[in-house]
N, C-alpha and C positions, 0 to 999 in steps of 0.2 A: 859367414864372415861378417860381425857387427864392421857397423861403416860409421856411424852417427847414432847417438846417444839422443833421447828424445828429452833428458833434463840437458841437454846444451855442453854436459861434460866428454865431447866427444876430439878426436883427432881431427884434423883440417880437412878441410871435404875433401874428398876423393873421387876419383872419375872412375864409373861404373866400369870394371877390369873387361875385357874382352871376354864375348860369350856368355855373360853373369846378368842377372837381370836384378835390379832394386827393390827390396819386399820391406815395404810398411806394416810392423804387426800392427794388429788390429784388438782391443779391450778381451776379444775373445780367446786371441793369441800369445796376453799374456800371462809369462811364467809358464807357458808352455813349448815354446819354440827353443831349442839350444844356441846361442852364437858361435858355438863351436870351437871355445874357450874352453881349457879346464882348468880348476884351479884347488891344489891340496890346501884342506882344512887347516892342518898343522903339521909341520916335520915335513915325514917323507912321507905319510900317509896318501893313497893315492887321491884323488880329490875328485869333484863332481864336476857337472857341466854348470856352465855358465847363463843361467836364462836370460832370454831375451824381454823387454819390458816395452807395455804400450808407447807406439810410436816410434821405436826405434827403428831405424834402416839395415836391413841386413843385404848383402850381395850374395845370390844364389844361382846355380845353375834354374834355366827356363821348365825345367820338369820339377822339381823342387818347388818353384814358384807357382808354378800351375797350382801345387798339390796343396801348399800352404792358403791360394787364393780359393780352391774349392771348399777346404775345412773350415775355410772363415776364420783364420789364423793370420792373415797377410792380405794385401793390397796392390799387385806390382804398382810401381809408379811410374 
C-alpha cells in the first residue's frame, strides 16, 4: 500500500495502519517493488501493477518488510 510519493505528489500523511510496518524503497528497489495499484492501459483491458519509485513509502506487513529489507529493495523506517 503506497502512503507517500517520493516527488511530494502524495495524499496527506497517514499514520502507519496497525500491524503494518513503513518500507522506504531504496535505488535498488526501484521499479521493482509493486504498490499494489493496478491500473488498465485502455478500455477494459486488464491493466498492470503499479511500481513503486525510489523513496517512496509503502505500508507492508513485518514479513514483507523483512524480505524487501534483505533484497536491498526497502528500508523499514
Amino acid at each position: 500500500m503506497l502512503c507517500k510519493k517520493a516527488d511530494g505528489s502524495d495524499e496527506p500523511e497517514m499514520q502507519v495502519p496497525n500491524g503494518m510496518v513503513a518500507v522506504r524503497v531504496t535505488k535498488h528497489g526501484d521499479g521493482k517493488v509493486s504498490t499494489g495499484v493496478h491500473m488498465a492501459p485502455d478500455g477494459d483491458e486488464p491493466g498492470g501493477d503499479v511500481m513503486a519509485k525510489r523513496d517512496d513509502v509503502l505500508f507492508v506487513d513485518p514479513a514483507t518488510a523483512a524480505s524487501m529489507e534483505a533484497k536491498g529493495y526497502g528500508e523499514i523506517e
